[in-house]
C-alpha positions in Angstrom: 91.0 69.3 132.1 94.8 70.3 131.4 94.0 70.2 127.5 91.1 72.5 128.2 93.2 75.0 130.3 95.8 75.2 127.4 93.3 75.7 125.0 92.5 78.6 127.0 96.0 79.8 127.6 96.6 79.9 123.8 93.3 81.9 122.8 94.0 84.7 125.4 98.0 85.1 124.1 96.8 85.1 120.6 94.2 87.6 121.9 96.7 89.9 123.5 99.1 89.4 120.5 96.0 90.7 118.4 95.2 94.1 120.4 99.1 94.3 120.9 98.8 94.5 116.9 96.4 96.7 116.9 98.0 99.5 119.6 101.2 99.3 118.0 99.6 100.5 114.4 97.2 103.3 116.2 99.0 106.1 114.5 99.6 104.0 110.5 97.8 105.4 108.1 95.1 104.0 106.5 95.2 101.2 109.4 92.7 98.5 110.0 91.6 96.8 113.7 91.1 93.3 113.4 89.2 91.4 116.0 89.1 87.9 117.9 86.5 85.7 117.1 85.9 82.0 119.4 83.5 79.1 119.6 82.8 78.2 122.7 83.0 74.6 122.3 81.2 73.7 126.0 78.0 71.7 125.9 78.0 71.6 122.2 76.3 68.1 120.9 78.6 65.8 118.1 76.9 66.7 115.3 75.9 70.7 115.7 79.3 72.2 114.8 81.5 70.5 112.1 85.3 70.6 112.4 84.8 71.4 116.4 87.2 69.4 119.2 84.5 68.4 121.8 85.8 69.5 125.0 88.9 71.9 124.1 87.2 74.9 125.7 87.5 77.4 122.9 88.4 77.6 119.4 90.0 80.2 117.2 88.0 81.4 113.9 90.9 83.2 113.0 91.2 87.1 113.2 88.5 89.2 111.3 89.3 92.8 110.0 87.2 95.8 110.7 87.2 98.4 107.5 85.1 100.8 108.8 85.9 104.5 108.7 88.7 106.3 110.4 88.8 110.1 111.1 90.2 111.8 108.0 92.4 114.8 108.7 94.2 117.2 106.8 98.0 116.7 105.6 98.6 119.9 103.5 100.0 117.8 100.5 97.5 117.7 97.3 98.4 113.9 96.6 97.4 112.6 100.0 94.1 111.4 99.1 92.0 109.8 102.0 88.8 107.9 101.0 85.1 109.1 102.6 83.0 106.1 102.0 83.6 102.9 100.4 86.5 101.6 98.2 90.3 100.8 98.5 93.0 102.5 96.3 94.4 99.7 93.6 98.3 99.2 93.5 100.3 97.3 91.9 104.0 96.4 92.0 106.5 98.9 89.2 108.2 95.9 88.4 105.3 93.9 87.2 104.0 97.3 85.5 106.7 97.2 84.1 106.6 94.2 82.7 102.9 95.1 81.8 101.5 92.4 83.5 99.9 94.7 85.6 96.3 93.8 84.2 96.8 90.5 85.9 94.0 90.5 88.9 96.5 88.5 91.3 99.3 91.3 90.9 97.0 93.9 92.6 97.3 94.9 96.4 94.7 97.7 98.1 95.1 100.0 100.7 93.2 102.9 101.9 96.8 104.5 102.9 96.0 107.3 100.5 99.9 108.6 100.7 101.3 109.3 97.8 103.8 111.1 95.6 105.3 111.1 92.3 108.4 109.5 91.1 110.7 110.7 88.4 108.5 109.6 85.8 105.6 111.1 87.0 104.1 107.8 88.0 101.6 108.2 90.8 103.3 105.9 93.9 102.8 104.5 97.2 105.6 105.3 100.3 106.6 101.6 99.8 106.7 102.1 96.0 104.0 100.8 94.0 101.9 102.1 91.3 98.6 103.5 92.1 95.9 102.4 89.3 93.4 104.4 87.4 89.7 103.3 86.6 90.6 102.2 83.8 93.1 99.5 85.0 96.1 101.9 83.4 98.5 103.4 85.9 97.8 107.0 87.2 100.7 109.1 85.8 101.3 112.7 85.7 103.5 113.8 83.0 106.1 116.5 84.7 106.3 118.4 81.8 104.2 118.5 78.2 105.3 120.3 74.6 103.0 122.8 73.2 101.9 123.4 69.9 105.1 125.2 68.6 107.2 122.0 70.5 108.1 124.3 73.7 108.6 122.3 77.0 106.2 123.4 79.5 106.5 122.3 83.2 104.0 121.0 85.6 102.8 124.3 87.8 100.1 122.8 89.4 97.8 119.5 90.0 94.4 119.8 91.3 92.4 116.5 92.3 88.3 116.4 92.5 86.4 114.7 94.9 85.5 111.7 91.8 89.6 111.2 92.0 90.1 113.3 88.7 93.4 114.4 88.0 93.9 117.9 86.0 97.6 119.1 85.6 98.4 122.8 84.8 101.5 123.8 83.0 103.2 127.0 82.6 101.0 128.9 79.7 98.2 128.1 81.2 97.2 124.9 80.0 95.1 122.4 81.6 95.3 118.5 81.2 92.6 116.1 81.6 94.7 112.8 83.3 92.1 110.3 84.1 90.4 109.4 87.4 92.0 107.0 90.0 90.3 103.6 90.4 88.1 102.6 93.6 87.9 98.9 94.4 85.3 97.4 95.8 84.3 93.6 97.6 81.4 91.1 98.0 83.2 90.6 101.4 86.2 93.0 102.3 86.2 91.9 105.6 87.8 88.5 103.5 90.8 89.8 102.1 94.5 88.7 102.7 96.7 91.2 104.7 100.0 90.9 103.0 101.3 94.0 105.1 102.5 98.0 105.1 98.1 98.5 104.6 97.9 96.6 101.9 95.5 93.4 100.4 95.1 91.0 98.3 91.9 89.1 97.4 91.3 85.8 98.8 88.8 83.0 97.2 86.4 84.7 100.5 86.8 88.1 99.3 85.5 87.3 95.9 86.6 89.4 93.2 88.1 92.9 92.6 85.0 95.6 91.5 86.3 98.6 89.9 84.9 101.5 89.8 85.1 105.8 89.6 84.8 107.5 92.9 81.3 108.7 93.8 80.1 106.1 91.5 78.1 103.1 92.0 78.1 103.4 96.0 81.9 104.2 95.6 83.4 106.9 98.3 84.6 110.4 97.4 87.9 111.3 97.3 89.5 114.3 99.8 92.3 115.7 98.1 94.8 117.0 101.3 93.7 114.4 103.5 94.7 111.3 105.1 92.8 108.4 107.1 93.2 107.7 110.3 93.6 104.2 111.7 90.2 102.7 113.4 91.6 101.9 116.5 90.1 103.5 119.9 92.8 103.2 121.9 90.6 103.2 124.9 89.0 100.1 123.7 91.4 98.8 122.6 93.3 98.9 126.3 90.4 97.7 128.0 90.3 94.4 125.8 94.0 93.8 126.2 93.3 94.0 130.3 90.6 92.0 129.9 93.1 89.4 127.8 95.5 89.5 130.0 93.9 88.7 132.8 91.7 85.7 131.5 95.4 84.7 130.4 96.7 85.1 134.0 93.5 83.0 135.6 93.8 80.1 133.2 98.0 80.2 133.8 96.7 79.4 137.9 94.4 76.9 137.0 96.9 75.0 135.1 99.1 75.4 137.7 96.8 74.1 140.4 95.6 71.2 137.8 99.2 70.1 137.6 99.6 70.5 141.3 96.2 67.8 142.2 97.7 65.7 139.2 101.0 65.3 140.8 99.0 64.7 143.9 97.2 61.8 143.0 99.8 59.9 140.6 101.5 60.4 144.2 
């Protein structure tokens, strides 16, 4: 009995540590819920669920994540790109870029935190710093200035981004500069990857491999220029499942309490 009452106690705190999770990151970009999943372990026969403690009450399949859509709203800045649809923004570290390793499928994290900026050499970055990748695997840059014909410097006026996650930069003069389009990455089962942190992923042996791919491609998403997503948590629901925890976390905390009180009782 006591085992089964802990067993209890220790789904509904990592429960409420989940939901806790996801309140906290309502307002991150990009953000997504996961979810509790249990067995229920009562009445099951020896042989019908491998790997299951007969009798523990419960047992955690670990969290699952939840990509589905968030709202997408409007930043004002032209390189906050949000994502309608599927695919994940590729990234990867400037360091190993740097070291052109960046090919390597393990050094690549996605993210649908479509934030980004340039750094000093034009590279196309994430807030925390890493590379954003282009369909072709190369990394998204936008020079900050070009020489014309007769060698003058022109500088970057303007950058406008299409909903196939084209880059065109305009210079002073007038000219216009094809850059490439930014890479969308895809999943056999994205619910699988590894949450490494700050909205980012890495694929796990669940996941299965890393599909590349041009926006509005192939089933891939289009891409909103001036936009962000939205994290996918209802807060509502969200506080409605952490009561819910809570309390089966009080009840089994009085049971145990009452178990402990008969066993004292009859040891005597």
């Amino acid at each position: 009995m006591i085992p089964t009452i802990r067993n209890g106690i220790q789904m509904a705190s990592q429960d409420i540590a989940l939901i806790s999770n996801n309140l906290a990151n309502a307002g991150t970009t990009g953000f997504k819920r996961s979810r509790s999943e249990f067995h229920d372990t009562y009445g099951k026969g020896m042989n019908s669920m491998p790997n299951i403690d007969i009798g523990h009450g419960a047992r955690s399949d670990g969290p699952r994540r939840s990509f589905t859509q968030g709202q997408i709203k409007p930043s004002g800045s032209e390189l906050d790109l949000a994502v309608s649809g599927v695919g994940m923004f590729g990234t990867v570290r400037l360091e190993d870029a740097d070291q052109n390793t960046f090919g390597v499928a393990d050094q690549f994290s996605f993210t649908r935190d479509g934030s980004f900026r340039l750094d000093e050499e034009g590279r196309v970055v994430t807030t925390d710093g890493r590379a954003v990748i282009r369909e072709d695997g190369e990394l998204m840059v936008v020079p900050l200035e070009r020489l014309d014909e007769n060698g003058d410097r022109q500088l970057l006026t303007a950058l406008n981004i299409g909903d196939d996650g084209g880059f065109e930069a305009t210079y002073a003069g007038g000219a216009v500069v094809d850059l490439g389009n930014v890479g969308l990455f895809n999943f056999a089962n994205i619910g699988a990857l590894t949450a490494i942190g700050n909205g980012h992923f890495t694929v796990s042996a669940e996941s299965g491999p890393a599909q590349i791919g041009r926006p509005r491609d192939n089933n891939f998403g289009r891409i909103l220029s001036g936009n962000l997503e939205t994290a996918n948590v209802n807060v509502t629901n969200e506080l409605t499942k952490l009561m819910q925890a809570q309390q089966a976390y009080s009840a089994s905390s009085r049971l145990l309490q009452s178990a402990v009180d008969v066993t004292k009782k009859l040891i005597g």
